[in-house]
C-alpha atoms as an extended CHARMM CRD file, in Angstrom:
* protein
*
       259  EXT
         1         1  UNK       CA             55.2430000000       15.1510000000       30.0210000000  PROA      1               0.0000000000
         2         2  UNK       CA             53.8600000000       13.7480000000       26.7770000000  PROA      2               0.0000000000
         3         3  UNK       CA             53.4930000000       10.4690000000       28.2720000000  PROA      3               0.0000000000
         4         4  UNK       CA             51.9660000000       11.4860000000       31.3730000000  PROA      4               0.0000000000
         5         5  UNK       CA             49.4670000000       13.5630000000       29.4570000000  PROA      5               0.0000000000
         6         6  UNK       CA             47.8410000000       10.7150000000       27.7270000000  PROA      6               0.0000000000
         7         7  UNK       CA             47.8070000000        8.9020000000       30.3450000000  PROA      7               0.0000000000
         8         8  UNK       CA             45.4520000000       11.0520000000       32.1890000000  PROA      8               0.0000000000
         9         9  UNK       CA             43.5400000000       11.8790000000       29.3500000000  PROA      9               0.0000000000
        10        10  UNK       CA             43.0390000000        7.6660000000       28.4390000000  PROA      10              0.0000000000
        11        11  UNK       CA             42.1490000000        7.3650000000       32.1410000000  PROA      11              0.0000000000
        12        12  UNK       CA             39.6710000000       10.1720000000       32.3140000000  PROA      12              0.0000000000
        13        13  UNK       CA             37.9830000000        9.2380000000       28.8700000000  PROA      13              0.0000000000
        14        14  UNK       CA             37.7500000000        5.5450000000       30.3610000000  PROA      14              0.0000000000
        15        15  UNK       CA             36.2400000000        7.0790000000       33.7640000000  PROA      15              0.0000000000
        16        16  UNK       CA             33.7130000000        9.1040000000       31.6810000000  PROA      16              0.0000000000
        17        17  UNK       CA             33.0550000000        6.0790000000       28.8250000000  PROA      17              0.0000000000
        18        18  UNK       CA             32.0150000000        3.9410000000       32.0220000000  PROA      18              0.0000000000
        19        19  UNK       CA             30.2000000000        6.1680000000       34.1700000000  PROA      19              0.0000000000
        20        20  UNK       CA             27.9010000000        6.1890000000       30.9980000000  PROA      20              0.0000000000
        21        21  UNK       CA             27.8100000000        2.3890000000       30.5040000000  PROA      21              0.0000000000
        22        22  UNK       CA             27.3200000000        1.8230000000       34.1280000000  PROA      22              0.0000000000
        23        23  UNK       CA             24.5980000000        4.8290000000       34.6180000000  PROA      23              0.0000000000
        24        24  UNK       CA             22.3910000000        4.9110000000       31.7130000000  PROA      24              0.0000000000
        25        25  UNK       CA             20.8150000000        1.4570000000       32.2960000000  PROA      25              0.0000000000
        26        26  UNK       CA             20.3990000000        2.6450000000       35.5420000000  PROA      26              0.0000000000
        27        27  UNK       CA             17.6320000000        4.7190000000       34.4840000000  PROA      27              0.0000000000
        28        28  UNK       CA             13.7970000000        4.1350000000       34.7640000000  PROA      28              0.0000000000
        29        29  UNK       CA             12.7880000000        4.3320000000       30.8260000000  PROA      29              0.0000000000
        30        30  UNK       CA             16.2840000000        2.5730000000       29.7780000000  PROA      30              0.0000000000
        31        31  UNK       CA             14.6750000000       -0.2060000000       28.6480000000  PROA      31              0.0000000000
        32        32  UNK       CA             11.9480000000        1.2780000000       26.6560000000  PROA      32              0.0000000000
        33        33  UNK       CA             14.5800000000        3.7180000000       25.0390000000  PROA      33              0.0000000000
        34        34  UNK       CA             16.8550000000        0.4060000000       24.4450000000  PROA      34              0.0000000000
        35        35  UNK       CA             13.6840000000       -1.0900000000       22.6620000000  PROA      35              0.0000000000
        36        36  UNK       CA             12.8200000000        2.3580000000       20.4990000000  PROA      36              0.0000000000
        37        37  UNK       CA             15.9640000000        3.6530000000       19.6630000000  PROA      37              0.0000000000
        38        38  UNK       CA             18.3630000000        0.4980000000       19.6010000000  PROA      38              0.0000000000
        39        39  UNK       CA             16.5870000000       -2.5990000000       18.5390000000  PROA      39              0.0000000000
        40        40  UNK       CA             19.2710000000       -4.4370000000       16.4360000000  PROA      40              0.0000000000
        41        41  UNK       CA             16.6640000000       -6.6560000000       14.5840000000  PROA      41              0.0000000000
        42        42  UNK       CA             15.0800000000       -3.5020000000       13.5540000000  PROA      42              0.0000000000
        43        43  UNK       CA             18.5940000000       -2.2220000000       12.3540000000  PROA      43              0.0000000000
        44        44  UNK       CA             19.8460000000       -5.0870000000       10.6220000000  PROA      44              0.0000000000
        45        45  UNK       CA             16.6790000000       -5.4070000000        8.5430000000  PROA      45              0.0000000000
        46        46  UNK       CA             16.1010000000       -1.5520000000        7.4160000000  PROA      46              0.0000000000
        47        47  UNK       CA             19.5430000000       -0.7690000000        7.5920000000  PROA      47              0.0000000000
        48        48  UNK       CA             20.3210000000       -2.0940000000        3.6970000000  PROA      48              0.0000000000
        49        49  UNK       CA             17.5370000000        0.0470000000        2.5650000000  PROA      49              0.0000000000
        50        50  UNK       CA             19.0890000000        3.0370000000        4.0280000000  PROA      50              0.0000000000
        51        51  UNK       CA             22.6010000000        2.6640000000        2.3710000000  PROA      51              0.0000000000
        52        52  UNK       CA             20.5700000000        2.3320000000       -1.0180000000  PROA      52              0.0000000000
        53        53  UNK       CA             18.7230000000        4.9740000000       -0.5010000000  PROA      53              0.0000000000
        54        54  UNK       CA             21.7860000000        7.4560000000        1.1920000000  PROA      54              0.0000000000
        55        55  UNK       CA             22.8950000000        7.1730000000       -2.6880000000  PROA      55              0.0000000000
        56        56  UNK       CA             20.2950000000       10.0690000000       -3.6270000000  PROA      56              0.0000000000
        57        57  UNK       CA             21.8570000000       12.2010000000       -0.9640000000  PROA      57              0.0000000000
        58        58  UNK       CA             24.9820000000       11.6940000000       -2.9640000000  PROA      58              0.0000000000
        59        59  UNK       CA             23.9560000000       11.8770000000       -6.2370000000  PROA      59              0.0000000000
        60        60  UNK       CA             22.1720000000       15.2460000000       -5.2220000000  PROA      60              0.0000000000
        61        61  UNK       CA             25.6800000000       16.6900000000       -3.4780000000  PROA      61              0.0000000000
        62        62  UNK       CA             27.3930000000       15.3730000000       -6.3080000000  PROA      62              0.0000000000
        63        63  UNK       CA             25.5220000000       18.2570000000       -8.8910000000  PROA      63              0.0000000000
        64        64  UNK       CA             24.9820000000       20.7850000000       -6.0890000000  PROA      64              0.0000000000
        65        65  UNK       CA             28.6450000000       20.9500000000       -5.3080000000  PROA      65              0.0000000000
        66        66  UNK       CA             30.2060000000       22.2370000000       -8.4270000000  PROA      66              0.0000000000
        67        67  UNK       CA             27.1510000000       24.3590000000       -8.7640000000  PROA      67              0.0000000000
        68        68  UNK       CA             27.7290000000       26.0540000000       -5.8710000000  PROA      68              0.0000000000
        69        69  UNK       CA             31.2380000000       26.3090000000       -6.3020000000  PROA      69              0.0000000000
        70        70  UNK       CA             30.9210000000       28.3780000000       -9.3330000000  PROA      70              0.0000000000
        71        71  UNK       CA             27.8210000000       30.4610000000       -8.6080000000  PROA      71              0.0000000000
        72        72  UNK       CA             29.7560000000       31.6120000000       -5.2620000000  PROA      72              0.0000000000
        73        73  UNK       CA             32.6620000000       32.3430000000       -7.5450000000  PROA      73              0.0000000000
        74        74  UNK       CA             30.6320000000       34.6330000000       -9.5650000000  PROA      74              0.0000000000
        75        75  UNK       CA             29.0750000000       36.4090000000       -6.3820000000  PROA      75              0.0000000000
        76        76  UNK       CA             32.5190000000       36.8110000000       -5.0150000000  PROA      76              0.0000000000
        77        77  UNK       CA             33.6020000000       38.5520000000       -8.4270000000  PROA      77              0.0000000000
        78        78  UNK       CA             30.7830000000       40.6820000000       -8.3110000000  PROA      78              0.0000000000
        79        79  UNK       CA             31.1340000000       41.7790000000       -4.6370000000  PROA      79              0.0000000000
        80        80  UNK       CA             35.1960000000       42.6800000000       -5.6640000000  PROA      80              0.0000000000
        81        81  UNK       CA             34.0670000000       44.7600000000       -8.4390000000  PROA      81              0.0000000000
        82        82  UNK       CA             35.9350000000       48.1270000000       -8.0460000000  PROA      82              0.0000000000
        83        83  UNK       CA             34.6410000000       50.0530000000      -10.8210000000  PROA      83              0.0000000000
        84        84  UNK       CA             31.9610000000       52.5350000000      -10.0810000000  PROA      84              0.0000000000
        85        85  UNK       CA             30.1420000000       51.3540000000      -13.2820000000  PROA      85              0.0000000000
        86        86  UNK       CA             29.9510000000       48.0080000000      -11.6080000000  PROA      86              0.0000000000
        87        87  UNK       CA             28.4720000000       49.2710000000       -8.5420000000  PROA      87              0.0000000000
        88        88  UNK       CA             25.1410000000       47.4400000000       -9.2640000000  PROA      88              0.0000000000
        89        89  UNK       CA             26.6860000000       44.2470000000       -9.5380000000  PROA      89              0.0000000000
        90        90  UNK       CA             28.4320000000       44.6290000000       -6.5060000000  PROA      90              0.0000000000
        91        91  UNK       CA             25.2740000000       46.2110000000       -4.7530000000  PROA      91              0.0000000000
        92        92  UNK       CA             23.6400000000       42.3770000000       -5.8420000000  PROA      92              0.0000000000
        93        93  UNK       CA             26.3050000000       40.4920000000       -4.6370000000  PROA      93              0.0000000000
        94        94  UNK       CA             25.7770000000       42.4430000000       -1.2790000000  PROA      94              0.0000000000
        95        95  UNK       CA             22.1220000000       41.7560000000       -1.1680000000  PROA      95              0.0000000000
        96        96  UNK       CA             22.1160000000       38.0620000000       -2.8330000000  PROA      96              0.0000000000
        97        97  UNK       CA             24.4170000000       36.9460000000        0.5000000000  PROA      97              0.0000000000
        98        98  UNK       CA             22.9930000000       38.9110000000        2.8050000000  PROA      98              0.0000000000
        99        99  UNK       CA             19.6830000000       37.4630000000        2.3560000000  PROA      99              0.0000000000
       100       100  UNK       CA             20.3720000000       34.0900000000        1.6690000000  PROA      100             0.0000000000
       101       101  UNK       CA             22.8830000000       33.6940000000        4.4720000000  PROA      101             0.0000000000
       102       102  UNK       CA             20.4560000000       35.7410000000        6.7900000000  PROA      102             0.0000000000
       103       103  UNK       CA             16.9490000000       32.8250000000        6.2420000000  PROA      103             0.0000000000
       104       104  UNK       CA             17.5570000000       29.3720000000        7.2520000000  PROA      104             0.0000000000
       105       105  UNK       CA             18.4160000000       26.8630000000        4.9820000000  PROA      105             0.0000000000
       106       106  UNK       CA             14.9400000000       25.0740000000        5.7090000000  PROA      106             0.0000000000
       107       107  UNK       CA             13.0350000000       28.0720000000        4.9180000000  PROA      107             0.0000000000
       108       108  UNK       CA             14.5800000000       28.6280000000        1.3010000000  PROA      108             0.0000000000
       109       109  UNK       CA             14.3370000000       24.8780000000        0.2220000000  PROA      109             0.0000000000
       110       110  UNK       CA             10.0080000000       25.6560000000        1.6220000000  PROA      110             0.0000000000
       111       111  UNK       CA              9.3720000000       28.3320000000       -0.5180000000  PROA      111             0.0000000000
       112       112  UNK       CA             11.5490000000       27.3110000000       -3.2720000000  PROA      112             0.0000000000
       113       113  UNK       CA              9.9530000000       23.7220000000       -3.6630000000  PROA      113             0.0000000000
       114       114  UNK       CA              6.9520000000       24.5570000000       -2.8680000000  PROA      114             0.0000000000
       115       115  UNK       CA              5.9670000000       27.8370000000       -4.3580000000  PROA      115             0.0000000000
       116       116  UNK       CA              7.4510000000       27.4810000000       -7.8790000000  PROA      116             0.0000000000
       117       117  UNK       CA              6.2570000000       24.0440000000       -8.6950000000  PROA      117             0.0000000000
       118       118  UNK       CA              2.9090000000       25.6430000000       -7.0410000000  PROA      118             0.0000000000
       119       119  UNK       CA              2.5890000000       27.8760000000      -10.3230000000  PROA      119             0.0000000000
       120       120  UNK       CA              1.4900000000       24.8610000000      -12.2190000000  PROA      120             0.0000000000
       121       121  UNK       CA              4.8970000000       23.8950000000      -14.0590000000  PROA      121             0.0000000000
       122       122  UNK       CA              4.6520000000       20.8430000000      -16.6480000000  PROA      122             0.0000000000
       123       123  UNK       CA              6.6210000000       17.7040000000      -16.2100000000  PROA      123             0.0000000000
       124       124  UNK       CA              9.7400000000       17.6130000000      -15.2360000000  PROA      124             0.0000000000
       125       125  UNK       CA              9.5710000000       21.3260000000      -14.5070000000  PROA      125             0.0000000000
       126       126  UNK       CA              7.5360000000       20.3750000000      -11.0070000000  PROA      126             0.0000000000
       127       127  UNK       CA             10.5740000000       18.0310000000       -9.8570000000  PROA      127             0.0000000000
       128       128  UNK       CA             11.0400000000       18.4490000000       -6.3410000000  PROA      128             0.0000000000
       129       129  UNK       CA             14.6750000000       17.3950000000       -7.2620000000  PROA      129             0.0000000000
       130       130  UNK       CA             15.1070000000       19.9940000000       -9.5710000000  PROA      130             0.0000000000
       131       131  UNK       CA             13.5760000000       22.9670000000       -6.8580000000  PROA      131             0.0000000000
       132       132  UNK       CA             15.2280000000       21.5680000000       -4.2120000000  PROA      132             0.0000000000
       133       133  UNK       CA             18.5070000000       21.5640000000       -5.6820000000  PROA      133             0.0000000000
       134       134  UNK       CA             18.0950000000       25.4440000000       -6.6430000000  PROA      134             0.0000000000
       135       135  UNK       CA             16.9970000000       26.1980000000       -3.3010000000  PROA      135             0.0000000000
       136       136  UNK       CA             20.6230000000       24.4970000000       -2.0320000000  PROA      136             0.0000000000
       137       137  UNK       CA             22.5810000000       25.7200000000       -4.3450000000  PROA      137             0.0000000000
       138       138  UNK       CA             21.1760000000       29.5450000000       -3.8440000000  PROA      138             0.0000000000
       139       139  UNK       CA             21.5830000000       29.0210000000       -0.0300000000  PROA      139             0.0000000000
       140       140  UNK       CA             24.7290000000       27.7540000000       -0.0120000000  PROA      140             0.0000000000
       141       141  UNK       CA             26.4120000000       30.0740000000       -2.5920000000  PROA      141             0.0000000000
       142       142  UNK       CA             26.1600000000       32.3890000000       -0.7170000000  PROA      142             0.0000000000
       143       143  UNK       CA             28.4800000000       31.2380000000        2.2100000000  PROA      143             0.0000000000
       144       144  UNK       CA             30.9330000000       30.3860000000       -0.1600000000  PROA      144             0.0000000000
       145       145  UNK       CA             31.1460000000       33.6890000000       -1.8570000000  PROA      145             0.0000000000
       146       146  UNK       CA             32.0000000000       35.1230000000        1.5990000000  PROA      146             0.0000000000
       147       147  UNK       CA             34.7870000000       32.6280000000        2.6550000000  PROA      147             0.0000000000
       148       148  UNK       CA             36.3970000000       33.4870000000       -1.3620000000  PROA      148             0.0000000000
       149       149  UNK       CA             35.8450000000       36.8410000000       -0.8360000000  PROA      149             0.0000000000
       150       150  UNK       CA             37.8610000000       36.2380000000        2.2760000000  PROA      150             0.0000000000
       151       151  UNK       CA             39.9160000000       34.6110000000        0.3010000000  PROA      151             0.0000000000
       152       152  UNK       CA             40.7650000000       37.5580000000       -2.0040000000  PROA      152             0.0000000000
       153       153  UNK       CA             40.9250000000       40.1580000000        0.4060000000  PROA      153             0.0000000000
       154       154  UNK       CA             43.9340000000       38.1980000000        2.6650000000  PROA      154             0.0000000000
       155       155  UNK       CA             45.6760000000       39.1520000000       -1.0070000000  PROA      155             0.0000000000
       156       156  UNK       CA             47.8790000000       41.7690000000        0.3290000000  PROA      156             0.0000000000
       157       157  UNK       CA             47.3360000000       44.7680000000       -2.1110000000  PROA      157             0.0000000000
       158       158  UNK       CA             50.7840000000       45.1710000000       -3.2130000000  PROA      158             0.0000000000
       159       159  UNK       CA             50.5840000000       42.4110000000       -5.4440000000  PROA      159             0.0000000000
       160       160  UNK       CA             47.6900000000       44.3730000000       -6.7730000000  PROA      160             0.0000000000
       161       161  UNK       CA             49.0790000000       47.0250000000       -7.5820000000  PROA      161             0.0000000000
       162       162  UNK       CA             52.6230000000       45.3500000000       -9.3840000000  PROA      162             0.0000000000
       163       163  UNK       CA             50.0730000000       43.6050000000      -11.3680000000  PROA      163             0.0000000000
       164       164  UNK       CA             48.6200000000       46.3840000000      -12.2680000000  PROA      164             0.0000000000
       165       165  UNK       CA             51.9880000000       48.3590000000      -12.5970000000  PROA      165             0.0000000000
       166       166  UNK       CA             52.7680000000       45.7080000000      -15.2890000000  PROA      166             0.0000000000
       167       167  UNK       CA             50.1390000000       46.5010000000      -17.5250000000  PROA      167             0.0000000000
       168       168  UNK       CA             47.5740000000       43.8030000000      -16.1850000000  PROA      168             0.0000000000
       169       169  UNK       CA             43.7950000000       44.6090000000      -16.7520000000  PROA      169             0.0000000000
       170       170  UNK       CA             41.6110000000       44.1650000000      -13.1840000000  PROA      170             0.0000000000
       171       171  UNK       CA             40.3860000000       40.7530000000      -14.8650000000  PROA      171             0.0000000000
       172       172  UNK       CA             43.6320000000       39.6750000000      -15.7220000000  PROA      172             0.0000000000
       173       173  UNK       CA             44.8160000000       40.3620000000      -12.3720000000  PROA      173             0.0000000000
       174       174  UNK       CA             42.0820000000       38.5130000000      -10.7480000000  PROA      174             0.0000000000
       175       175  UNK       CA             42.7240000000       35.6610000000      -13.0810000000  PROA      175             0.0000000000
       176       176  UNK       CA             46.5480000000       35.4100000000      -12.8600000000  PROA      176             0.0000000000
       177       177  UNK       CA             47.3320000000       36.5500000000      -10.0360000000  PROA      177             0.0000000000
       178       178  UNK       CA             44.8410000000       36.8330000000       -7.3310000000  PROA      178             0.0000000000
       179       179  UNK       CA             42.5560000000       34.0080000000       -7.8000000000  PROA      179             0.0000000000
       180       180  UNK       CA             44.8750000000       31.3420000000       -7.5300000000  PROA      180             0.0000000000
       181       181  UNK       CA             46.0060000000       32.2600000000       -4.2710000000  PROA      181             0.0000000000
       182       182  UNK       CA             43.2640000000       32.7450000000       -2.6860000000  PROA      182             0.0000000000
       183       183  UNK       CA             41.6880000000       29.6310000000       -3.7150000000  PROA      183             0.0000000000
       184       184  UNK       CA             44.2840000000       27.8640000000       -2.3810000000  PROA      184             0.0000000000
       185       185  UNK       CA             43.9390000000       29.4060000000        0.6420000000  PROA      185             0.0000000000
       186       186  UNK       CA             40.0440000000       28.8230000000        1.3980000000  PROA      186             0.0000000000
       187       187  UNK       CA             40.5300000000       25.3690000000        0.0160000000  PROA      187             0.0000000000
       188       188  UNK       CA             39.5550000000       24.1080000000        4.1570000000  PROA      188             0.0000000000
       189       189  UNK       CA             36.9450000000       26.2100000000        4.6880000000  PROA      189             0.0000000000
       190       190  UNK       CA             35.0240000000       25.4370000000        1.5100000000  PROA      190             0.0000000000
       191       191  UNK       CA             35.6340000000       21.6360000000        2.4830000000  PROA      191             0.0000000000
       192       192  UNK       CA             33.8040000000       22.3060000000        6.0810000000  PROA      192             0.0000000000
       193       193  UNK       CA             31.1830000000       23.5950000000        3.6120000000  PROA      193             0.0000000000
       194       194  UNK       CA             30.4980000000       20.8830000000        1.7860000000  PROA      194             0.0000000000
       195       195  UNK       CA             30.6060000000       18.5610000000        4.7890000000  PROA      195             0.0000000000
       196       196  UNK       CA             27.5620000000       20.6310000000        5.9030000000  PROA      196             0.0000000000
       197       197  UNK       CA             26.1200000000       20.3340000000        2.4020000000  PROA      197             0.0000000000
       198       198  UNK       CA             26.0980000000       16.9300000000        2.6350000000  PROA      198             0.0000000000
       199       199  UNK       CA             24.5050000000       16.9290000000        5.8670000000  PROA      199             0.0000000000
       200       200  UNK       CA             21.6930000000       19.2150000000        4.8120000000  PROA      200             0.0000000000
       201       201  UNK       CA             20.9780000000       17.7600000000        1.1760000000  PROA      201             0.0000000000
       202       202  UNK       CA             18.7610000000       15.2080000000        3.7860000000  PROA      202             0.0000000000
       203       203  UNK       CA             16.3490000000       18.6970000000        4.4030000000  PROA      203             0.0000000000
       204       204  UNK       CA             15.0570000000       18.1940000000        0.7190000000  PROA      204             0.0000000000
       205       205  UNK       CA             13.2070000000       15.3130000000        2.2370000000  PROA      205             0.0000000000
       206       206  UNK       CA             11.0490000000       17.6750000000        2.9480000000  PROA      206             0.0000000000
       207       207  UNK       CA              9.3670000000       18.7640000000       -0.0440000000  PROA      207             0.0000000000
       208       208  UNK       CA              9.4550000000       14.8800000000       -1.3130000000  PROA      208             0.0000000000
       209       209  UNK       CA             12.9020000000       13.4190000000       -2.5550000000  PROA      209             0.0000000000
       210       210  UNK       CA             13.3270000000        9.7580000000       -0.6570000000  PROA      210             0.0000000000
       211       211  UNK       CA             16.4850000000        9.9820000000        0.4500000000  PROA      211             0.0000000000
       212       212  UNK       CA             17.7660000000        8.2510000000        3.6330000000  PROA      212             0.0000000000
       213       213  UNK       CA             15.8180000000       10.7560000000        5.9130000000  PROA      213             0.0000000000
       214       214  UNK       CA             12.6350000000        9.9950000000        4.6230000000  PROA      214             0.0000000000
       215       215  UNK       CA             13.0880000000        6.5690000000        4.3200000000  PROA      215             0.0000000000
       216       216  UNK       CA             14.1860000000        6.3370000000        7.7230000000  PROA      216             0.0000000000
       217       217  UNK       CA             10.7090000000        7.8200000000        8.5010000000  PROA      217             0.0000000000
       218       218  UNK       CA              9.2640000000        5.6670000000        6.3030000000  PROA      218             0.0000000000
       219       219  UNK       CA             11.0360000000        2.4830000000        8.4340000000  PROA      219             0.0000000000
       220       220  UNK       CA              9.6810000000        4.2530000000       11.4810000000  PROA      220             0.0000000000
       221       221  UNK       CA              5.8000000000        4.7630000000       10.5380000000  PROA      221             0.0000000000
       222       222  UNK       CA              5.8690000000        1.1440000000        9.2090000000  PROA      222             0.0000000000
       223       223  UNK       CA              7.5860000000       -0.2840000000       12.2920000000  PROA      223             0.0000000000
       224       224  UNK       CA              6.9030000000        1.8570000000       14.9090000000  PROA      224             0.0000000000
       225       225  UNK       CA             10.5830000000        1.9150000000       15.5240000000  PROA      225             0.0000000000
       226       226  UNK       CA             12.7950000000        4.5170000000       15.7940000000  PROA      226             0.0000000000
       227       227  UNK       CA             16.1080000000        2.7380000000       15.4330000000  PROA      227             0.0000000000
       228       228  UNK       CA             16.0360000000        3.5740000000       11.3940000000  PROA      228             0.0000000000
       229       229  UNK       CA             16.9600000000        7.3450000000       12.4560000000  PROA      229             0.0000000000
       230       230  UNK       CA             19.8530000000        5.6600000000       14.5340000000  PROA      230             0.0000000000
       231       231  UNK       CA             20.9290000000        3.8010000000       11.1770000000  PROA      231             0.0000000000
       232       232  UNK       CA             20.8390000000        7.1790000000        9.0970000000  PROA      232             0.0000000000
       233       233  UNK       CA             23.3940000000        8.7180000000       11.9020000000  PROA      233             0.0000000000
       234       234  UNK       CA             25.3350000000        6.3330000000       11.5000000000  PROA      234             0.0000000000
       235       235  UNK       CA             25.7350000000        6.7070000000        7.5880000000  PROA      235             0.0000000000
       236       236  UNK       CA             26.2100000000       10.5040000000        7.7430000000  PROA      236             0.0000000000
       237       237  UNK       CA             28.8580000000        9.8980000000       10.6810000000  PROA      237             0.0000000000
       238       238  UNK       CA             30.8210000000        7.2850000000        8.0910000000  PROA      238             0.0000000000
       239       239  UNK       CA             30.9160000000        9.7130000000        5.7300000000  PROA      239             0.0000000000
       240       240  UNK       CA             31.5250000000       13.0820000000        7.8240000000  PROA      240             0.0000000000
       241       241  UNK       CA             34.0180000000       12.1390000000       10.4540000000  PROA      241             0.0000000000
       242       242  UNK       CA             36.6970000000       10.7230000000        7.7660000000  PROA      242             0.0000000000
       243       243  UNK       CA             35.7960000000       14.3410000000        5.8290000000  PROA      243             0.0000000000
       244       244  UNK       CA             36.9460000000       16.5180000000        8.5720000000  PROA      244             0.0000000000
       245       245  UNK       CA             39.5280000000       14.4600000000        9.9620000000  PROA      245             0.0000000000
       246       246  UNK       CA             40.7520000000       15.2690000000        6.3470000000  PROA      246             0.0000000000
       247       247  UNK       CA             39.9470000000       19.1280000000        6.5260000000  PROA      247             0.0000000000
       248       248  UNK       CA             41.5910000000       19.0320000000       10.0090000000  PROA      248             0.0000000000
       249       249  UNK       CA             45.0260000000       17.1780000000        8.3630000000  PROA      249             0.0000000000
       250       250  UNK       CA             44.7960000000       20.1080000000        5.4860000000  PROA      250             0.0000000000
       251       251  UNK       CA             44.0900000000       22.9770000000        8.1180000000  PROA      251             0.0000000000
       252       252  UNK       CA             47.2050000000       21.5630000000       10.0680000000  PROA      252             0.0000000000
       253       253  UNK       CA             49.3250000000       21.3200000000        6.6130000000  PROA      253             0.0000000000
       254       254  UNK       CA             48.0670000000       24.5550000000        5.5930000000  PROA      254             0.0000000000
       255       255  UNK       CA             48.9820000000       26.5500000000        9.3970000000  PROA      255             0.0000000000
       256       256  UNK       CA             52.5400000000       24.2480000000        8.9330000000  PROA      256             0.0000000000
       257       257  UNK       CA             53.6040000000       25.6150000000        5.6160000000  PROA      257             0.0000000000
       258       258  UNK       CA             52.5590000000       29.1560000000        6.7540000000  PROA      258             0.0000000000
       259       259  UNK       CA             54.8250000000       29.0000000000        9.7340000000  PROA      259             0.0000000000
């Protein structure tokens, strides 16, 4: 049965594979789209540029990501808080995610690049690196507070309360005992995270940084050519499809230990 099954699903990936090869040419505009969107002269020459300048989306992921890590920590800590003296705290962890999970990514890195640098800041304060990098880091912070605070609760509460029974402060029992579980277990979702990070570190092109969006665009204004954008898919796809074939190996690790 295992045999036969991939055998029908080779053949009907082949059938699919060539009706696309065989029809797409077919159509009216084909060549003109061949010409716009896959001229491999126009690849081959803008496509080093690219790679060079793909490094600022990593060196911008590279400082977002433990950023983000920690500030959703915090928010996650503030949103367990049980005592009713830290109410307030957990009333701003309520608010802080539900506003910057509820306006679009685009929208935050907008107003954050533009409007503070607007108040007249003095160099460096103006960066658009610096702005744009608060506005990701606030955005995304708050979607990993919620998957650790996901994390925490899938704690069952029994092991709350034998901590506790054993003299354990609520701190200390976050810190020994809950924590490190739940860490653990959000360890794939925080990993799809970051995949998206890295895909939308390229929205800071936006507000100025030239990273391998904008010089794509740049390749494409100066060329009239919009094969550079095919080049820049290609670069995110070599970095994300190894990524979440990884998460998917840890999800499937993860789901076999469980079981």
């Amino acid at each position: 049965m295992r045999r036969r099954s991939l055998v029908i699903a080779t053949a009907s990936t082949a059938l699919v594979v060539a009706a696309i090869v065989l029809l797409v040419p077919l159509a009216p505009g084909w060549e003109r789209v061949q010409k716009a969107f896959f001229n491999g002269e126009v690849f081959w020459k803008t496509f080093p540029g690219l790679v060079k300048a793909f490094l600022v989306d990593i060196m911008i992921f590279a400082w977002c990501a433990p950023m983000i890590a920690v500030l959703g920590l915090v928010i996650a800590l503030a949103r367990d808080a049980r005592s009713p003296a830290l109410f307030p705290l957990r009333l701003f962890g309520m608010v802080y995610n539900d506003v910057f999970r509820g306006v679009p990514v685009i929208l935050v890195i907008y107003l954050v690049g533009f409007g503070i640098p607007g108040l007249g800041l003095p160099r460096p304060w103006n960066s658009p690196y610096i702005w744009g990098t608060v506005a990701v880091v606030l955005t995304y912070s708050a979607y990993v507070a919620e998957v650790y605070r996901t994390g925490i609760e899938s704690i069952h509460e029994s092991q709350r309360a034998a901590a506790t029974s054993l003299g354990l402060s609520h701190w200390d029992v976050m810190r020994f005992v809950i924590l490190p579980q739940a860490i653990r277990r959000v360890i794939p979702a925080n990993m799809n995270l970051l995949i998206a990070l890295q895909k939308d570190v390229a929205l800071l092109s936006f507000i100025g940084p030239v990273e391998v969006l904008r010089q794509a665009g740049v390749y494409k204004s100066l060329l009239a050519n919009f094969t550079p954008y095919l080049g820049a898919a290609l670069i995110f796809l070599a970095v994300t499809v190894p990524a979440t074939r990884w998460v998917d190996r840890m999800i499937a690790r993860q789901n076999a230990a469980r079981s």
